[in-house]
Biopython code that builds the backbone (N, CA, C, O; Angstrom):
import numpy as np
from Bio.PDB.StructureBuilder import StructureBuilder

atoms = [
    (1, "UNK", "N", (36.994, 27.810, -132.610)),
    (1, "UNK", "CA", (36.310, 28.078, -131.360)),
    (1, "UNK", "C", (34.805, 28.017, -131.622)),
    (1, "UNK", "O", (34.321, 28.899, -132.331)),
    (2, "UNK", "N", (34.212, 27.295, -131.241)),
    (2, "UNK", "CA", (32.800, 27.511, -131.218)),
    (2, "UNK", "C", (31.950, 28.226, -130.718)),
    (2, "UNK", "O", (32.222, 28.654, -129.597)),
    (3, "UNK", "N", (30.749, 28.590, -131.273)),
    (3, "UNK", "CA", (30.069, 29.529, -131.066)),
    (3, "UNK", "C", (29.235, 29.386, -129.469)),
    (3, "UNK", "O", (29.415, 28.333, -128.857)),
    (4, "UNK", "N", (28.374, 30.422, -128.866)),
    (4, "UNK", "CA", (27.857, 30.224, -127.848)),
    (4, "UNK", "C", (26.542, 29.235, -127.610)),
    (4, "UNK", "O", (26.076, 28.818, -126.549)),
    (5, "UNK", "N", (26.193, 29.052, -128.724)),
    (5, "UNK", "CA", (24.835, 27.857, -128.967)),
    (5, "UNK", "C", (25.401, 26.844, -129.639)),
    (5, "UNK", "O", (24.564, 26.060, -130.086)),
    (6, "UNK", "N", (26.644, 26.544, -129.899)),
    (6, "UNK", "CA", (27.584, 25.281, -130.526)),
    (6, "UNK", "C", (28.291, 24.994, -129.203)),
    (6, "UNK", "O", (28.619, 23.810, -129.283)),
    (7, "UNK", "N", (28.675, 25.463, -128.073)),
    (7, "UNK", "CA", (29.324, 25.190, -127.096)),
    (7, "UNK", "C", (28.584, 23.653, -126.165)),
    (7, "UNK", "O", (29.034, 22.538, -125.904)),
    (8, "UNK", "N", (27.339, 24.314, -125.910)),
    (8, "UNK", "CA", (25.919, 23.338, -125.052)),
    (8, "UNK", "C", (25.795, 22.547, -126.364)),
    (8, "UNK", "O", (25.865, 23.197, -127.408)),
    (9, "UNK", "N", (25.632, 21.318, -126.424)),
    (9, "UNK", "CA", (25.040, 20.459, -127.993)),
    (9, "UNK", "C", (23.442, 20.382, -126.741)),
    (9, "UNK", "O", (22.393, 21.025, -126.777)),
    (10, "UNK", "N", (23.743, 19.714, -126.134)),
    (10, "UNK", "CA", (22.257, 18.915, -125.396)),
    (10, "UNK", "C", (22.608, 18.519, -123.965)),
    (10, "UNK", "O", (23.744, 18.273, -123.560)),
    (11, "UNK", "N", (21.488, 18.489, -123.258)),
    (11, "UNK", "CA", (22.013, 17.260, -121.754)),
    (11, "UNK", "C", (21.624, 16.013, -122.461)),
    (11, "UNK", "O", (20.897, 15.724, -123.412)),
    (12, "UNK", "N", (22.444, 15.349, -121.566)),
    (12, "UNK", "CA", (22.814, 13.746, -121.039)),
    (12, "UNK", "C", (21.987, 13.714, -120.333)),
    (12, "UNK", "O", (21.880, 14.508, -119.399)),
    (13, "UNK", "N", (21.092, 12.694, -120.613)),
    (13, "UNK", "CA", (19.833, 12.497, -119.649)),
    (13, "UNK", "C", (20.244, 10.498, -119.870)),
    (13, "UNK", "O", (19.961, 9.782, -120.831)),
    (14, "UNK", "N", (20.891, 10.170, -118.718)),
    (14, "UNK", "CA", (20.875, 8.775, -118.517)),
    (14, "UNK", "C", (20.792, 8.818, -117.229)),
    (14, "UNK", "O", (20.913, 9.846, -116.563)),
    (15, "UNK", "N", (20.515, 7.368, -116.666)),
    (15, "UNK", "CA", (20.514, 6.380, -115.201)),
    (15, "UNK", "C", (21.501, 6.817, -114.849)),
    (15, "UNK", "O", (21.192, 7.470, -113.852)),
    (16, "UNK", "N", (22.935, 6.936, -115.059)),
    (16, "UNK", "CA", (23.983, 7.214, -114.427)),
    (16, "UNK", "C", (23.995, 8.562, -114.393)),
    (16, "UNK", "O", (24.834, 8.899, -113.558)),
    (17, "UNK", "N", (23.588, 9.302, -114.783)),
    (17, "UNK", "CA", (23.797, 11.279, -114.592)),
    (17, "UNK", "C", (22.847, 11.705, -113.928)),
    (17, "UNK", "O", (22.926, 12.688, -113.192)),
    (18, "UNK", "N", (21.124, 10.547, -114.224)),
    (18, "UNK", "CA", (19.940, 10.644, -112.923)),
    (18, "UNK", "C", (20.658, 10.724, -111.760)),
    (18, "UNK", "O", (20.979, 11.789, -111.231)),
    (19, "UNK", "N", (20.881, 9.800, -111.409)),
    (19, "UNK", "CA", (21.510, 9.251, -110.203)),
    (19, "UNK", "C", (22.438, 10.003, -109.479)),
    (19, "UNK", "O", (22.439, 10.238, -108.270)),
    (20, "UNK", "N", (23.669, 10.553, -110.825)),
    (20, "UNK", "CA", (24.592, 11.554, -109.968)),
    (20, "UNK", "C", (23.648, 13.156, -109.893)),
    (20, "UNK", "O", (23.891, 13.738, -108.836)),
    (21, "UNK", "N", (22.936, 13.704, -110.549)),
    (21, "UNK", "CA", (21.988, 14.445, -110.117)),
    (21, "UNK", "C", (21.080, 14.431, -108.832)),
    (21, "UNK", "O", (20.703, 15.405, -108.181)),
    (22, "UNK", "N", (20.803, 13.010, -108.608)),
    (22, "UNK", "CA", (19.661, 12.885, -107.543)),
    (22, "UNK", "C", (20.634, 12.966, -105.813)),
    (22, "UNK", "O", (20.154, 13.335, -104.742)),
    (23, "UNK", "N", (22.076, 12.485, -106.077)),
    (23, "UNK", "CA", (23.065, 12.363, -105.424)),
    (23, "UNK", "C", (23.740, 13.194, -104.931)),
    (23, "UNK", "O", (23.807, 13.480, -103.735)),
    (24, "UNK", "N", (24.492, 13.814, -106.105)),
    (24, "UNK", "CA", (25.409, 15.257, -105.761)),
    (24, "UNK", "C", (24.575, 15.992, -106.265)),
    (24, "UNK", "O", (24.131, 16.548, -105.261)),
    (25, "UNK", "N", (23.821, 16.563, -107.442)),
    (25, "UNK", "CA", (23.408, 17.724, -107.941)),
    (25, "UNK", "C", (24.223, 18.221, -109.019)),
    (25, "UNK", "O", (24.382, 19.372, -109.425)),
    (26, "UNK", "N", (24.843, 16.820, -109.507)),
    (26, "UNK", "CA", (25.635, 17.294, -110.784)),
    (26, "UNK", "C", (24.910, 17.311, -112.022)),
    (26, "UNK", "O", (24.194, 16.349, -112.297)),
    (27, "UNK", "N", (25.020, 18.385, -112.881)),
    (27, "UNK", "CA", (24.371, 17.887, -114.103)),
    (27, "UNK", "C", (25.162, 17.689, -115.288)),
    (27, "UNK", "O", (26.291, 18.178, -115.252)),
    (28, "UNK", "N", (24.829, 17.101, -116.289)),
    (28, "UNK", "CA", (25.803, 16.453, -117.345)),
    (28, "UNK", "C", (25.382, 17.188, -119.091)),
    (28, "UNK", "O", (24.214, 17.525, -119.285)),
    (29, "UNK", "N", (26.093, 17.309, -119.863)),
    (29, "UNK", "CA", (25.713, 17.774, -120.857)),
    (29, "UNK", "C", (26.956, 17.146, -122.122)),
    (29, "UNK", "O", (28.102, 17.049, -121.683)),
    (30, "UNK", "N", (26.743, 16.748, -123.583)),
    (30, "UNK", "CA", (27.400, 16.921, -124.385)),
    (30, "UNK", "C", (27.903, 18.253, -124.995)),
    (30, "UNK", "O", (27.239, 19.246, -125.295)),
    (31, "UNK", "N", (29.056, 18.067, -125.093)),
    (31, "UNK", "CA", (29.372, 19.871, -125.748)),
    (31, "UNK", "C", (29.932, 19.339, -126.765)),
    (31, "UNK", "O", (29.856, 18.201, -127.228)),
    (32, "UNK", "N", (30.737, 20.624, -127.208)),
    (32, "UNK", "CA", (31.188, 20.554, -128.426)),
    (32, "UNK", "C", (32.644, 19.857, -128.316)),
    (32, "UNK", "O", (33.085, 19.831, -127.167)),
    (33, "UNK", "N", (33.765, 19.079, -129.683)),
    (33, "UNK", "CA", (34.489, 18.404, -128.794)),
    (33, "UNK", "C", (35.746, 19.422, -128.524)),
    (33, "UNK", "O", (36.753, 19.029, -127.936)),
    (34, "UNK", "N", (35.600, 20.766, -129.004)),
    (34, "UNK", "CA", (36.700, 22.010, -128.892)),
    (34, "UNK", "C", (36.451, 22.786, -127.739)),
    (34, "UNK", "O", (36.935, 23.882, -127.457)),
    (35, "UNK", "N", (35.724, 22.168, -127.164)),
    (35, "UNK", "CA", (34.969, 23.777, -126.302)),
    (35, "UNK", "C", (35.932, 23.101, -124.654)),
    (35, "UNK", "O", (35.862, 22.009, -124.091)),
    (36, "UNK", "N", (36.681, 24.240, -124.372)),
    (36, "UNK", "CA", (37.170, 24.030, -122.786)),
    (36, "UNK", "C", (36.145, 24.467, -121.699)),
    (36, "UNK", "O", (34.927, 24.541, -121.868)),
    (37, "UNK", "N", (36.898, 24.772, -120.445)),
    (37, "UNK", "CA", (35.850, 24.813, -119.324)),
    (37, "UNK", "C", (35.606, 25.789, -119.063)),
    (37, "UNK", "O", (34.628, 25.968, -118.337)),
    (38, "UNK", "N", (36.613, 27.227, -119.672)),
    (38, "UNK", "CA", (35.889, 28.160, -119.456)),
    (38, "UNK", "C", (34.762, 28.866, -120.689)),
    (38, "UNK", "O", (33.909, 29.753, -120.644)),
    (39, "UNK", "N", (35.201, 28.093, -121.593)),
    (39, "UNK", "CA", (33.491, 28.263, -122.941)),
    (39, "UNK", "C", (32.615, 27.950, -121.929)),
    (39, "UNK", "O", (31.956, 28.785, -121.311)),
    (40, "UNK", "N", (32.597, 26.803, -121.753)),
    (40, "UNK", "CA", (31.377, 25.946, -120.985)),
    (40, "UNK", "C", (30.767, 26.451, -119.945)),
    (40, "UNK", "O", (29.606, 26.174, -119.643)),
    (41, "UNK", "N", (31.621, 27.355, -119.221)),
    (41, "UNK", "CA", (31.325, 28.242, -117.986)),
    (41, "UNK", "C", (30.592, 29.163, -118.480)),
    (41, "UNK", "O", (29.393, 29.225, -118.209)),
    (42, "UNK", "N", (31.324, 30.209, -119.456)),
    (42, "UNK", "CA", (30.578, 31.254, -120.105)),
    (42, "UNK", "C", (29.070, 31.028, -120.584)),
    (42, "UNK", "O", (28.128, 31.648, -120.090)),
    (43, "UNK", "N", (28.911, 29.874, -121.815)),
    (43, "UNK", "CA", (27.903, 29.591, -122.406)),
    (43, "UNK", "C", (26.738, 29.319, -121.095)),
    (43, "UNK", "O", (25.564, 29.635, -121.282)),
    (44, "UNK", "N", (27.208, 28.675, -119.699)),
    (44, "UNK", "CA", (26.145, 28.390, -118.596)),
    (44, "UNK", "C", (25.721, 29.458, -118.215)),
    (44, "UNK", "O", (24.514, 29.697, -118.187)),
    (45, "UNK", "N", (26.461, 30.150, -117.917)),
    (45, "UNK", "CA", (26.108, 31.849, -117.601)),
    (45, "UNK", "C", (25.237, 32.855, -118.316)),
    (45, "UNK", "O", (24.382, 33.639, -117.905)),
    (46, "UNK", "N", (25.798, 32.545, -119.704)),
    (46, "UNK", "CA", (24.992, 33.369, -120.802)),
    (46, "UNK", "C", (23.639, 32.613, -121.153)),
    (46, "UNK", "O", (22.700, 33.292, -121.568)),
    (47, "UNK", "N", (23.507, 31.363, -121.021)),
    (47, "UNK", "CA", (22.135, 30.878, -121.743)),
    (47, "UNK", "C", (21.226, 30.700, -120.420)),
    (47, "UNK", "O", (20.012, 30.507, -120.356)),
    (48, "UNK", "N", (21.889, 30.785, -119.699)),
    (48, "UNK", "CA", (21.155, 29.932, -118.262)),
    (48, "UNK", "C", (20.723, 30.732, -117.048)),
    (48, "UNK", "O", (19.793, 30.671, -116.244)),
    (49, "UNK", "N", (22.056, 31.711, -117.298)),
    (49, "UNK", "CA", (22.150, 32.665, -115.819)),
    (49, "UNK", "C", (22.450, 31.891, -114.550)),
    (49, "UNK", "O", (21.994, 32.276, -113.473)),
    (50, "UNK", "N", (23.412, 30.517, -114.683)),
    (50, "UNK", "CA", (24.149, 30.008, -113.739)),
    (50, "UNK", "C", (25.382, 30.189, -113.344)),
    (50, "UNK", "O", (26.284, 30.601, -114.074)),
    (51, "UNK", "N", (25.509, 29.847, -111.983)),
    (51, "UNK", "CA", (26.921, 30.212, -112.204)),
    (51, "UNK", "C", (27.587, 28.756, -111.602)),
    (51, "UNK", "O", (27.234, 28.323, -110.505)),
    (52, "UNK", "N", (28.768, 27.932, -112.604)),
    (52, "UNK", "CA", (29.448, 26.949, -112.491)),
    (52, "UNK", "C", (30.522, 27.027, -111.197)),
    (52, "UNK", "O", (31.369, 27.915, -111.097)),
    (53, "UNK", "N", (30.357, 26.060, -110.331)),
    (53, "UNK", "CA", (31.518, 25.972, -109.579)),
    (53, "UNK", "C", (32.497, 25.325, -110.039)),
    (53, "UNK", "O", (33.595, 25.846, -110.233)),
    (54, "UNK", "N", (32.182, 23.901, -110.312)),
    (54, "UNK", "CA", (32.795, 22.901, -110.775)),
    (54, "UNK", "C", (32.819, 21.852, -112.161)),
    (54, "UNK", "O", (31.896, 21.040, -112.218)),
    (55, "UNK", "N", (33.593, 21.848, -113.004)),
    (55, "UNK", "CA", (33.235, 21.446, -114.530)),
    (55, "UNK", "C", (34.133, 20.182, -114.695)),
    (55, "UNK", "O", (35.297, 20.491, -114.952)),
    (56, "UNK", "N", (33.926, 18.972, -114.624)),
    (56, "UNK", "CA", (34.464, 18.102, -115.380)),
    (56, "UNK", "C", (34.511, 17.630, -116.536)),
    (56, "UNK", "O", (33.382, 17.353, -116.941)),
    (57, "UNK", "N", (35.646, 17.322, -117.547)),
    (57, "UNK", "CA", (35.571, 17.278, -119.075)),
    (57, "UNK", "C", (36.056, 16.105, -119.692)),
    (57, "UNK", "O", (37.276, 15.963, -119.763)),
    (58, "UNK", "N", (35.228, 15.151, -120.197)),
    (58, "UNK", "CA", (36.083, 14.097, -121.102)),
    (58, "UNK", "C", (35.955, 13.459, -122.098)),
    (58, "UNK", "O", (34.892, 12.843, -122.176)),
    (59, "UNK", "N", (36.663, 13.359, -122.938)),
    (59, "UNK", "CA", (36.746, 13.036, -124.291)),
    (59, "UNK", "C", (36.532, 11.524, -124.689)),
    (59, "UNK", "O", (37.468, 10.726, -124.744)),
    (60, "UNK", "N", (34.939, 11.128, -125.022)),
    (60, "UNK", "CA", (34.351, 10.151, -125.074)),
    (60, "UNK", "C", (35.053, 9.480, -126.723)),
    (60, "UNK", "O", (34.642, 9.936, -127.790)),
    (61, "UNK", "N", (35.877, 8.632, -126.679)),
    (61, "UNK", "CA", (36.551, 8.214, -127.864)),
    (61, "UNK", "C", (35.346, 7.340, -128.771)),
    (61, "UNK", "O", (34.237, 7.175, -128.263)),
    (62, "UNK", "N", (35.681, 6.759, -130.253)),
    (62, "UNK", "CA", (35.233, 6.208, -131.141)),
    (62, "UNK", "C", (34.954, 4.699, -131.287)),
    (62, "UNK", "O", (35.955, 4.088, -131.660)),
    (63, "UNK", "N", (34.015, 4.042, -131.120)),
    (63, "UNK", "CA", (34.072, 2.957, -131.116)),
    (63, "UNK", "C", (33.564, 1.788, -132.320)),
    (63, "UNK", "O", (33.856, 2.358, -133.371)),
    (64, "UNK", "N", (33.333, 1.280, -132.457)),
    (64, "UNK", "CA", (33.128, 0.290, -133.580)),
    (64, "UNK", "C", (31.714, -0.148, -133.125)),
    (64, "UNK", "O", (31.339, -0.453, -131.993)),
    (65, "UNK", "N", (31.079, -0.106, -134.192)),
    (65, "UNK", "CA", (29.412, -0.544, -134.112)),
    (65, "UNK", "C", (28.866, -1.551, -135.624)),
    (65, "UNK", "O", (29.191, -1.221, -136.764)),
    (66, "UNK", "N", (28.028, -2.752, -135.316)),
    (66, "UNK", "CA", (27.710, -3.016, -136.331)),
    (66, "UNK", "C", (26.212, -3.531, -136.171)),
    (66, "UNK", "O", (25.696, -4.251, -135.316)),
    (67, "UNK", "N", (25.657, -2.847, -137.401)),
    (67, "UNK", "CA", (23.898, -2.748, -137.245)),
    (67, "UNK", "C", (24.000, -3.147, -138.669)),
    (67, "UNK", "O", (24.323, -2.580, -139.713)),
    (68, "UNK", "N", (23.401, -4.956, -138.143)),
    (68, "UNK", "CA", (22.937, -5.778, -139.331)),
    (68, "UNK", "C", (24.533, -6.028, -140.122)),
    (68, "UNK", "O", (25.580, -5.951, -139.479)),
    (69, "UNK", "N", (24.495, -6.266, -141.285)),
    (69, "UNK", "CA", (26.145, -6.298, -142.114)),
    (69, "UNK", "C", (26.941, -5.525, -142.030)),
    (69, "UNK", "O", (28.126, -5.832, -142.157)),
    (70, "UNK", "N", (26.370, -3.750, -141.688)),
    (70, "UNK", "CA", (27.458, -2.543, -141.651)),
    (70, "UNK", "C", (27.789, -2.569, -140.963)),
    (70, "UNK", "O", (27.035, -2.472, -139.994)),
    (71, "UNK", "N", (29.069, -2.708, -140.756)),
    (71, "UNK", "CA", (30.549, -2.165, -139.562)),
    (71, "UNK", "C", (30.704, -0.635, -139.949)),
    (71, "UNK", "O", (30.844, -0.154, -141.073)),
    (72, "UNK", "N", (30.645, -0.015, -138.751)),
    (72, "UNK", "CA", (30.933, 1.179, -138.942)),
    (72, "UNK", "C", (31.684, 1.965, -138.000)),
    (72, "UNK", "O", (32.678, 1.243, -137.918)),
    (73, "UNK", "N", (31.983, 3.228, -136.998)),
    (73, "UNK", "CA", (32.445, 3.712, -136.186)),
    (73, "UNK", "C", (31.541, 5.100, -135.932)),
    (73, "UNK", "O", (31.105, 5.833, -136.819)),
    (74, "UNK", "N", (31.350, 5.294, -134.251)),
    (74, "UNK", "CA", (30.604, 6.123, -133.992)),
    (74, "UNK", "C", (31.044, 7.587, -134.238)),
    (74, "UNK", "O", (31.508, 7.566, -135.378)),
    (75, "UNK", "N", (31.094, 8.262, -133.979)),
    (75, "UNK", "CA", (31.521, 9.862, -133.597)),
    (75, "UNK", "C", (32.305, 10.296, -132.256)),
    (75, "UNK", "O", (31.827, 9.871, -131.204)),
    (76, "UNK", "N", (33.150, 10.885, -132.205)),
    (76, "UNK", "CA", (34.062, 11.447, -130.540)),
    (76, "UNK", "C", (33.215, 12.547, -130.480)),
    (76, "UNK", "O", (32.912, 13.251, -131.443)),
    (77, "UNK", "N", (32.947, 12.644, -129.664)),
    (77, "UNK", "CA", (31.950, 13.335, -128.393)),
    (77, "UNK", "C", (33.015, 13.772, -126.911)),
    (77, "UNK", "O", (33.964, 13.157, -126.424)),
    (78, "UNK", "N", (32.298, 15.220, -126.466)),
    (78, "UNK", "CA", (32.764, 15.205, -124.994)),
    (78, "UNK", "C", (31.621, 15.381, -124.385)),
    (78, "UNK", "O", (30.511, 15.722, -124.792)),
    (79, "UNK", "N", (32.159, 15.021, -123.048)),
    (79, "UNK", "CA", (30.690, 15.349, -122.254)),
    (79, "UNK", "C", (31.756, 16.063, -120.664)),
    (79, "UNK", "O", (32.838, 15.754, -120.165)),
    (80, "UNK", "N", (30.608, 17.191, -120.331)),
    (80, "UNK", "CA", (31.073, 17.783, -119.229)),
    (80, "UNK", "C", (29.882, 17.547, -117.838)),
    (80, "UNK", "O", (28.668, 17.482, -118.033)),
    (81, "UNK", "N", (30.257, 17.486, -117.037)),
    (81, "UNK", "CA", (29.759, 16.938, -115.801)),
    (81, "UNK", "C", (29.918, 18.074, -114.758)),
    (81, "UNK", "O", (30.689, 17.971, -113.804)),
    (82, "UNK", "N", (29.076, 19.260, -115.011)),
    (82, "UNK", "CA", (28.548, 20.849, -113.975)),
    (82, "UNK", "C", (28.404, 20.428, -112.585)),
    (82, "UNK", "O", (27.857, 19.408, -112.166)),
    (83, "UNK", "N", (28.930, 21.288, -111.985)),
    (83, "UNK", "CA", (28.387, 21.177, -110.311)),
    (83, "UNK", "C", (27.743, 22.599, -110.305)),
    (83, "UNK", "O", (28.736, 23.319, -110.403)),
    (84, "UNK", "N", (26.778, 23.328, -110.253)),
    (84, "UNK", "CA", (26.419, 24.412, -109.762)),
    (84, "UNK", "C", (26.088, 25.077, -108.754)),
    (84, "UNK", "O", (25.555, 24.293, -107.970)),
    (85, "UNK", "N", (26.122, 26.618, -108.127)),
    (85, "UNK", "CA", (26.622, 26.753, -107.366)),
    (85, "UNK", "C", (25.365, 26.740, -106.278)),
    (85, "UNK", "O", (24.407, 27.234, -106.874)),
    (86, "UNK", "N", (25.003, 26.400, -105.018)),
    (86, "UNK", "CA", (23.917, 26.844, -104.246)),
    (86, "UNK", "C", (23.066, 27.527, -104.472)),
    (86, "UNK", "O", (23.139, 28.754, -104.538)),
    (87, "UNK", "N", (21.740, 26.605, -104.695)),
    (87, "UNK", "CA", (20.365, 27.913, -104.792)),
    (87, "UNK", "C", (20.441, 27.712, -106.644)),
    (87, "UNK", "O", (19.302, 27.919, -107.062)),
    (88, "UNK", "N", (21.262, 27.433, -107.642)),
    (88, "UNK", "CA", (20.953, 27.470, -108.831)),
    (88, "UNK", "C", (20.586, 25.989, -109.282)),
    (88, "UNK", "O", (20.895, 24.845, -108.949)),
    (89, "UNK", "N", (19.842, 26.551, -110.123)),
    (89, "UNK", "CA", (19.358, 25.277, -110.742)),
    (89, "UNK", "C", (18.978, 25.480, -112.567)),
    (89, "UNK", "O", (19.139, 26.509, -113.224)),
    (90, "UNK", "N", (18.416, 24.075, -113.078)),
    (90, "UNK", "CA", (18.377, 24.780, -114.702)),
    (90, "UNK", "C", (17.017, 23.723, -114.694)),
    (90, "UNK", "O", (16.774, 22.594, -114.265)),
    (91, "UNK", "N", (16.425, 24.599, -115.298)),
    (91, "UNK", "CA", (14.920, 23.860, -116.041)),
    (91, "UNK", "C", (15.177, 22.611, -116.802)),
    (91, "UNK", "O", (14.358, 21.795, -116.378)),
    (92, "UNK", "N", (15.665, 22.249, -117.409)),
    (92, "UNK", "CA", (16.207, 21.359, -118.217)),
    (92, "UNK", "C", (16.017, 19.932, -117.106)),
    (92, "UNK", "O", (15.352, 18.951, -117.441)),
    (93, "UNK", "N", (16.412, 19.993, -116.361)),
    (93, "UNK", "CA", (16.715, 18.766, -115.582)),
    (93, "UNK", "C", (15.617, 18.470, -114.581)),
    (93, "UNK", "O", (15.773, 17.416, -113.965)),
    (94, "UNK", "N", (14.255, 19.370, -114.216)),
    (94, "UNK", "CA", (13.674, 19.255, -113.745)),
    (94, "UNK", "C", (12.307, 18.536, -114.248)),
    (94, "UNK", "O", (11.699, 18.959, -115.231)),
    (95, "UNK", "N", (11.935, 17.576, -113.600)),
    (95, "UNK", "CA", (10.795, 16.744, -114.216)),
    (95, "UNK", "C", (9.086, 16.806, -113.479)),
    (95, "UNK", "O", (8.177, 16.140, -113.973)),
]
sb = StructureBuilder()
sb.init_structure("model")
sb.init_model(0)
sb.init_chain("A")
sb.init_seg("    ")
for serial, (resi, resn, name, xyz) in enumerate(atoms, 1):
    if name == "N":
        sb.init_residue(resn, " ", resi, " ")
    sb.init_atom(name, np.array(xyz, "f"), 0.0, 1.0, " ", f" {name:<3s}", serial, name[0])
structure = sb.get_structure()
């Protein structure tokens, strides 16, 4: 089980999570790849003082990469996709 600062790794700051941010008001984050939705809930609550309505979770699989002669394979990653609730918001995402 991971810890409460191992749960959050970082946000996802791409064009496609801009967009669903600028859209719905979803925000996106990598977590850890053990952590379920109610870690993820907790850890938003405890680091943030948000409160999650809605958490989507998925398990970004391994792919094959080659930079220059090395063939190699990336890392599995999840990423969760927050809806939060009215009136909250997180510094993080604000520019």
């Amino acid at each position: 089980m991971p810890g409460l600062h191992e749960t959050i790794v970082r946000p996802l700051i791409t064009e496609k999570s801009s967009a669903a941010f600028q859209n719905r008001g979803e925000y996106t984050f990598v977590v850890h790849p053990e952590a379920n939705k109610s870690q993820i809930r907790d850890a938003l609550a405890q680091l943030f003082g948000v409160t999650a309505i809605d958490i989507r979770t998925m398990q970004m699989r391994r792919r094959e990469v080659t930079r220059g002669r090395i063939r190699g394979k990336t890392t599995r990653w999840k990423k969760a996709i927050v809806l939060l609730k009215d009136g909250d918001q997180l510094p993080v995402f604000e520019g």
